[in-house]
TORTIBA-466748 format. One line per field, with one value per residue: x, y, z of N, C-alpha, C in turn; residue number from 1. Coordinates in pm, whole numbers. Each point is the difference from the previous one (the first is absolute). Example, Ala and Ser with C-alpha at 12.3 -4.5 7.8 and 13.67 -1.06 7.14 Angstrom:
! residues 2
npx = [1319, -35]
npy = [-569, 105]
npz = [780, -72]
capx = [-89, 82]
capy = [119, 119]
capz = [0, 6]
cpx = [90, -77]
cpy = [120, 109]
cpz = [0, 73]
seq = [1, 2]
END
This chain:
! residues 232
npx = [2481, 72, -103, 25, 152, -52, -57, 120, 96, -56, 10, 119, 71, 13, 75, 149, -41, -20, 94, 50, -77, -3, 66, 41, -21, 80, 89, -16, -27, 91, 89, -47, 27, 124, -29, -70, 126, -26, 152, 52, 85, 114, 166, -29, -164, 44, 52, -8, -72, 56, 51, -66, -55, 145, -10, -128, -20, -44, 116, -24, -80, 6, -114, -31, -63, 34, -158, 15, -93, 62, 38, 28, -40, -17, -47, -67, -68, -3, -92, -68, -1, -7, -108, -83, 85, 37, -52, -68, 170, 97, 52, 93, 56, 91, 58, -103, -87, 42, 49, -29, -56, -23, -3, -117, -26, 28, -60, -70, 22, -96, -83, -35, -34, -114, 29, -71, -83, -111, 4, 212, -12, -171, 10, 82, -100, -65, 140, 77, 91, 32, 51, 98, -10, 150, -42, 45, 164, 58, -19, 57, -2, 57, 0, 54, 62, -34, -14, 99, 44, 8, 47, -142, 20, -100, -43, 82, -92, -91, 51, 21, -102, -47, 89, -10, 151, -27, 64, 56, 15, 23, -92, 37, -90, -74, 63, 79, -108, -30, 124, -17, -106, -23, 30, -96, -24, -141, 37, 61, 53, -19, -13, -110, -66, 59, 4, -149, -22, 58, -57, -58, 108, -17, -41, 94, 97, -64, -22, 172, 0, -93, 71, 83, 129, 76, -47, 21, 120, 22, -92, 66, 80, -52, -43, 103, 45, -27, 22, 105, -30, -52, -133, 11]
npy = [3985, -92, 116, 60, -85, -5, 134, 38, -50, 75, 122, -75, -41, 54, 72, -81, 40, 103, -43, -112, 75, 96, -45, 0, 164, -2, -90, 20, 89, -31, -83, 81, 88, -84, 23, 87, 54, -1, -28, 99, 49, -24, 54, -158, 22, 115, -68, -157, 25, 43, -119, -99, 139, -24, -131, -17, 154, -86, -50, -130, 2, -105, 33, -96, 65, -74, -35, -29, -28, 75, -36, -58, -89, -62, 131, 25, -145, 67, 120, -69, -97, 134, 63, -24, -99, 51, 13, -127, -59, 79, 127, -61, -102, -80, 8, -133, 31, 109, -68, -100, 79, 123, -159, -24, 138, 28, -159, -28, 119, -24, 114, -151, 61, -1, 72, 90, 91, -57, 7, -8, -119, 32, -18, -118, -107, 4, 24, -144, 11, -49, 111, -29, -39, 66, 65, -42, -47, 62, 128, -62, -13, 144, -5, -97, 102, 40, -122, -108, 94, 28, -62, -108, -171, -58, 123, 33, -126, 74, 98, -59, -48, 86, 39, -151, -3, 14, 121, 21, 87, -124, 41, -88, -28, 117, 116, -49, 15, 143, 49, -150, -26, 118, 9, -21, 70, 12, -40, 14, -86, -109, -87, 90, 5, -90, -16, 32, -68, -80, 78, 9, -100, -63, 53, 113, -38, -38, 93, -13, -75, -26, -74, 73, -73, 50, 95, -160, 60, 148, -55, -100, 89, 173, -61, -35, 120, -44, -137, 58, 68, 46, -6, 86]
npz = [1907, 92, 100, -95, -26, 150, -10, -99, 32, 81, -46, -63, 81, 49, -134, 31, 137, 6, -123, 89, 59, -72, -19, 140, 32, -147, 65, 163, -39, -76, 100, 58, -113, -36, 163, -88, -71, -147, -19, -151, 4, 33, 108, -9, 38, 100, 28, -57, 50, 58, 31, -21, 15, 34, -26, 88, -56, -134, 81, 49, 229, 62, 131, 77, 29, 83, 49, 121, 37, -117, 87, -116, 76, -124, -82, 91, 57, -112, 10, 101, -83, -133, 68, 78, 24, 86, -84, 13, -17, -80, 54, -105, 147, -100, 185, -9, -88, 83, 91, -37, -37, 66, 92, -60, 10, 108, -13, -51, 52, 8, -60, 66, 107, -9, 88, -89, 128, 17, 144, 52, -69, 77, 67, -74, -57, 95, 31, -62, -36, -129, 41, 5, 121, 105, 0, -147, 61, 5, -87, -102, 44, -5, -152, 14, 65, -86, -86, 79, 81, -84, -62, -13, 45, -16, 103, 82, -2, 45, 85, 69, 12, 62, 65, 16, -45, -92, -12, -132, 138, 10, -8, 110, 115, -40, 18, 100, 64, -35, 72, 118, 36, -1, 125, 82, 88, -12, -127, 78, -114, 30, -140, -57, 138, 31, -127, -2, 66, -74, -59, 98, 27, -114, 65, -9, 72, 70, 16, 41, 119, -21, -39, 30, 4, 45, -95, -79, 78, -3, -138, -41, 26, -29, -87, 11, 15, -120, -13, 34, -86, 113, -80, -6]
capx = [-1, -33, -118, -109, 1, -39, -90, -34, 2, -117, -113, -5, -53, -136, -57, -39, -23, -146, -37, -15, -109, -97, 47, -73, -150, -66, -13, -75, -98, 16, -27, -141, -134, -2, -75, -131, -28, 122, 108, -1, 149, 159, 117, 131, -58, 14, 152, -43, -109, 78, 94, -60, -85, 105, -36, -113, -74, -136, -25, -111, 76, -97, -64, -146, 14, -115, -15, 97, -115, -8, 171, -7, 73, 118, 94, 11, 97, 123, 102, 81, 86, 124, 46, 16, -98, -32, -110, -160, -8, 127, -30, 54, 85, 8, 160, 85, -14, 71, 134, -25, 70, 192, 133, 1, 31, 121, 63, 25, 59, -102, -148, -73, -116, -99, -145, -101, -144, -65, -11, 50, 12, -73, 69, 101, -63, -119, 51, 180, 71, 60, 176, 92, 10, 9, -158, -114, -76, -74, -90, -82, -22, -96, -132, -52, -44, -123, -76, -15, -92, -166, -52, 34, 73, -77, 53, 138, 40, -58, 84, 144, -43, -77, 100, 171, 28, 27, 53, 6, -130, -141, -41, -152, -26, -104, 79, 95, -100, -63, 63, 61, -109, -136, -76, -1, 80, -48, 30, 126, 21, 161, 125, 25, 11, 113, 69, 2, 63, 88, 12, -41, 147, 19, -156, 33, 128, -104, -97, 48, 87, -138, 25, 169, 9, -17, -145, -67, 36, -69, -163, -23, 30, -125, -53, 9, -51, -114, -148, -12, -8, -119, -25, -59]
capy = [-77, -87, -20, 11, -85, -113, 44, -9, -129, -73, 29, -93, -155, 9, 15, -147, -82, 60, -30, -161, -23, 18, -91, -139, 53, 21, -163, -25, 17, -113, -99, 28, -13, -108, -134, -67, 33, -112, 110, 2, -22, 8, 39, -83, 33, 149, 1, -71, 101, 99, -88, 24, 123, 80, -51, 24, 34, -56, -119, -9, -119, -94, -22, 45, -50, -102, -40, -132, -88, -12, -39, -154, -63, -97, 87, 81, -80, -18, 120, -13, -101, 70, 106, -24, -139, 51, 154, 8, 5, 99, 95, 90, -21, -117, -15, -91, 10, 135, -78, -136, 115, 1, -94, -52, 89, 6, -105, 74, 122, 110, -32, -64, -15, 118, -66, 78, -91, 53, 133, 54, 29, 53, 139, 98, 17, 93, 130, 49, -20, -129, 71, -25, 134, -9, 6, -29, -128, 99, 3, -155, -86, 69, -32, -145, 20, 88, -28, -64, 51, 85, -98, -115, -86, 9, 86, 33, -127, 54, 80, -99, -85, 101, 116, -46, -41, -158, -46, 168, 87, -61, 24, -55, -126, 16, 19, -179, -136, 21, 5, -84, -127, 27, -6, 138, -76, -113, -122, -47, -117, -1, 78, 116, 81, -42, 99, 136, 9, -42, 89, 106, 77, 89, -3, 42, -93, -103, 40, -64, -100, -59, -127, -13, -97, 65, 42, -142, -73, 85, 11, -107, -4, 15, -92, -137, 46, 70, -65, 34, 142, 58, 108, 104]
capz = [-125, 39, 7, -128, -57, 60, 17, -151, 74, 106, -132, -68, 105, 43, -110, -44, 62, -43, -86, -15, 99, -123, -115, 41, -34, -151, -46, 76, -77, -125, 37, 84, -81, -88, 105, -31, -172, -99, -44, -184, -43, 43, -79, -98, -141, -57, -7, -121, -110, -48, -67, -117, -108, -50, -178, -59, 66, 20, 41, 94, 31, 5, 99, 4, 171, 30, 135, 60, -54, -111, -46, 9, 113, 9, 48, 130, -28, -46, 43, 107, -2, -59, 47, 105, 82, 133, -9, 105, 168, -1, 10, -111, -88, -1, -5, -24, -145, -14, 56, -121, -115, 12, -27, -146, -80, 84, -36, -161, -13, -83, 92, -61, 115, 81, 106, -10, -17, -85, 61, -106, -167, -23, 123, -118, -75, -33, 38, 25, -170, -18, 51, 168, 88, 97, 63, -53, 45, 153, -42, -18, 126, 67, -62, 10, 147, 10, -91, 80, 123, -60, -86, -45, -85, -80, -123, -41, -111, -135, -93, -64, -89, -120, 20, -6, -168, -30, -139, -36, -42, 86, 214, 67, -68, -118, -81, -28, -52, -150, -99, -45, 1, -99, 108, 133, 147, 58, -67, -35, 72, 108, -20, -55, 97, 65, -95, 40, 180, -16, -84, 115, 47, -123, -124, -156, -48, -60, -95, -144, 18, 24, -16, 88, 85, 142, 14, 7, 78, 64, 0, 63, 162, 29, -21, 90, 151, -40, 83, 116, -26, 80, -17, 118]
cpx = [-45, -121, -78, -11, -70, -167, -101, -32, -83, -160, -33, -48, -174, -130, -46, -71, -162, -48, 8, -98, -106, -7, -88, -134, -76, -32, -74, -180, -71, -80, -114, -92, -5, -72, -101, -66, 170, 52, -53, 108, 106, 48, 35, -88, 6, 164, -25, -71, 71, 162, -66, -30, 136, 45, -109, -112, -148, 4, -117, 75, -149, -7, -175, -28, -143, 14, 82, -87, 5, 179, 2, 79, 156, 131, -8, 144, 164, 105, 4, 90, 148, 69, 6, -136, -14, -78, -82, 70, 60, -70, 43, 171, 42, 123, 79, 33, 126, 110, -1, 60, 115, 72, 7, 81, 184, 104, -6, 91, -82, -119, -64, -155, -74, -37, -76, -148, -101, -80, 78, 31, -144, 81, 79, -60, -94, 74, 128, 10, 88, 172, 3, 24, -6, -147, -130, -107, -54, -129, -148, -10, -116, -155, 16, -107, -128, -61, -86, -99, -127, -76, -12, 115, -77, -19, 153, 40, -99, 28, 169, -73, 10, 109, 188, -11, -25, 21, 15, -116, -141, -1, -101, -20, -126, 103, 65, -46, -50, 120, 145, -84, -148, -140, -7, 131, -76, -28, 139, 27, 148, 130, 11, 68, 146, 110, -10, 114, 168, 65, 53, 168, 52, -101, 18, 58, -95, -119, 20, 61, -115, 76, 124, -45, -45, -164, -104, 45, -58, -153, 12, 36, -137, -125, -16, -41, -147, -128, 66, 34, -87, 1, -95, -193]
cpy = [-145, -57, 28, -87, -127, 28, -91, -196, -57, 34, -84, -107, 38, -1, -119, -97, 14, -54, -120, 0, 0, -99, -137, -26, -28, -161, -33, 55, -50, -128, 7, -18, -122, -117, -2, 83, -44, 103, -2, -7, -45, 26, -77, 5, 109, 4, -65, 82, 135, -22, -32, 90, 59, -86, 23, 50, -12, -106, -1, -120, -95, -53, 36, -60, -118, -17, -104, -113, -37, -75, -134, -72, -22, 133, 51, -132, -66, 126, 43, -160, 13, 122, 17, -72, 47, 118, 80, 34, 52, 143, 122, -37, -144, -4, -117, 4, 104, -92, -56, 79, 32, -70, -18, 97, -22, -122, 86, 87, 102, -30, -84, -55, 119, -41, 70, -78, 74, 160, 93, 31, 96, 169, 91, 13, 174, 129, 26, 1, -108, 46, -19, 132, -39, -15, -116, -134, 34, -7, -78, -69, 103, -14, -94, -32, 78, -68, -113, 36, 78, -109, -147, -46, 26, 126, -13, -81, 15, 109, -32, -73, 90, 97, -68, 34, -126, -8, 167, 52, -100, -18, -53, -162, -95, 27, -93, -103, 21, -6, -104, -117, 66, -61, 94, -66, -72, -119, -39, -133, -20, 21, 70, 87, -30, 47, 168, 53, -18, 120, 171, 73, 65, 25, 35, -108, -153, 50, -6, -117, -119, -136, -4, -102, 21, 26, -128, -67, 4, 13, -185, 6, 28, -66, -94, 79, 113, -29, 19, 170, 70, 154, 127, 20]
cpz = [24, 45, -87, -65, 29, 1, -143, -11, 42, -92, -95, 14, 13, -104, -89, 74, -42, -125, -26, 111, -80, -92, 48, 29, -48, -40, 83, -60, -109, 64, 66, -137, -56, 84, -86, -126, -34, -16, -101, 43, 103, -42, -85, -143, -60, -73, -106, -104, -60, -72, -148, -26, -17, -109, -104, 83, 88, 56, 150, 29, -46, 79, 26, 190, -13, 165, 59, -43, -144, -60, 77, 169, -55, -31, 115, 37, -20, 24, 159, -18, -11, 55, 174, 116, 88, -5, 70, 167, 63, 21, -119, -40, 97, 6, -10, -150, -20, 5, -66, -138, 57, -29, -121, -94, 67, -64, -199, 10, -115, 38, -121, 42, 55, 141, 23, -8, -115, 33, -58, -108, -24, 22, -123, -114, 4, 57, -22, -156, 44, -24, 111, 46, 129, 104, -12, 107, 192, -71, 7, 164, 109, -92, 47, 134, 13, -97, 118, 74, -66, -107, 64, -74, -171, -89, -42, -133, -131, -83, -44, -147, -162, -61, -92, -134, -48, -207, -72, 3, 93, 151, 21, -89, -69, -161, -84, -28, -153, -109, -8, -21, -100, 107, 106, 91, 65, -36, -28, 96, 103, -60, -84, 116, 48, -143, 43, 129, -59, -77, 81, 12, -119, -158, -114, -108, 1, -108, -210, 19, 28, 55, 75, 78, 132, 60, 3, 119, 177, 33, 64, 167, 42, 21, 111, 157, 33, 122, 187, 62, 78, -63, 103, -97]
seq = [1, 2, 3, 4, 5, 6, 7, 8, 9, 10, 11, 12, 13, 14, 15, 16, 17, 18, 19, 20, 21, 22, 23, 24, 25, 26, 27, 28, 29, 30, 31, 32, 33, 34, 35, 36, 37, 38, 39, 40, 41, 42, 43, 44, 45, 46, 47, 48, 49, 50, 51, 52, 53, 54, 55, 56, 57, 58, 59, 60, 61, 62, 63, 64, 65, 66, 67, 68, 69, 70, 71, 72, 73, 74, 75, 76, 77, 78, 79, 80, 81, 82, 83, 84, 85, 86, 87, 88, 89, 90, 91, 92, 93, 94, 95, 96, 97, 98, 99, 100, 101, 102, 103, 104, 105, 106, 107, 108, 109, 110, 111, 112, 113, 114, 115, 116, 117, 118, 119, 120, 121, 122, 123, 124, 125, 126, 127, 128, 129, 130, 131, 132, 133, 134, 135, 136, 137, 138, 139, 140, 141, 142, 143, 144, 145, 146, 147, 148, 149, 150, 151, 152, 153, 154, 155, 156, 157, 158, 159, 160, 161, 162, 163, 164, 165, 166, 167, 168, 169, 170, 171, 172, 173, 174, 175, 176, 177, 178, 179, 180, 181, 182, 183, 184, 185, 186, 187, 188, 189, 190, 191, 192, 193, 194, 195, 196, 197, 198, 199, 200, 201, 202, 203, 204, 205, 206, 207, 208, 209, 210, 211, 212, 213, 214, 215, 216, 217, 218, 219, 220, 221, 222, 223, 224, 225, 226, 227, 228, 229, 230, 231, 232]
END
């Protein structure tokens, strides 16, 4: 009884093991084609998009992809200013940025801090859902690890570019540009762009909150570290 039971055991294991090998397969493939054709979609747009069509069916997100060349400096700019300065020189993750959070979150007693780079936040964007899950952040770090090593800085930051939220339903930053300024991304001025960037940790909740304090306070920090930002 006992050895069957272990037999059955070891079948399993093995079964699963087979199927997160595959799994990594399947993203490792992903990431191979995306070195040098554009995603259409992500999970957090497949997940959004289908959030809305369970109010309205006909709804549509609003995104349109544009070249790196075509998205203004002063946002490339402002969203490593806001999101992560050490970009160009880090390998995917930023443990002083990781530590620096902790305490912060540790002194609050709730999580009030990310130290997520822009590698990772790509990593969950184009494959995880936005639910917690024991795994999720393993996860995320092994993409992070394979976006690194198979991709440019440069790409990795152009499909970040093209791919984030940035309001109900808007992705990318052609998108954001049309539908908060009535311009491309490549005309966006500094501080249209440093609002945009400022906008990035919660896009929905600014997307009706245009003016919160917080969100003016936040685009003037940007701003100000804008002009020492190294872009890739």
């Amino acid at each position: 009884m006992m050895k069957a039971l272990w037999r059955w055991f070891w079948r399993g294991l093995l079964i699963l093991l087979g199927v997160v090998v595959l799994y990594q397969a399947w993203i490792f493939a992903h990431i191979w084609w995306w070195v040098d054709h554009n995603p259409s979609t992500s999970s957090f747009m497949d997940t959004r998009l289908a959030e809305m069509q369970e109010k309205n069916p006909d709804a549509e997100l609003r995104h349109k992809w544009v070249p790196y060349n075509r998205i203004s400096m002063n946002l490339k700019r402002a969203l490593i200013a806001s999101e992560d300065a050490k970009f160009v020189d880090h390998e995917g993750f930023d443990w002083e940025g990781i530590q620096k959070a902790y305490e912060k979150n540790l002194k609050k007693g709730r999580i009030v801090a990310g130290g997520s780079t822009i590698s990772q936040q790509l990593a969950k964007n184009l494959f995880l859902s936005s639910r917690k899950a024991f795994w999720r952040k393993g996860e995320e770090a092994v993409i992070t690890l394979m976006l690194e090593q198979m991709m440019p800085k440069q790409r990795i930051f152009e499909i970040y570019l093209n791919v984030i939220e940035w309001g109900n339903g808007v992705f990318g930053a052609e998108a954001a540009s049309r539908y908060y300024y009535k311009t491309s991304a490549a005309n966006l001025g500094a501080e249209q762009a440093a609002k945009l960037a400022a906008m990035v940790p919660n896009p929905r909740y600014y997307d009706s909150h245009r003016n919160a304090r917080g969100l003016m306070r936040k685009t003037s920090i940007i701003l100000a570290r804008m002009p020492a930002a190294e872009v890739p």
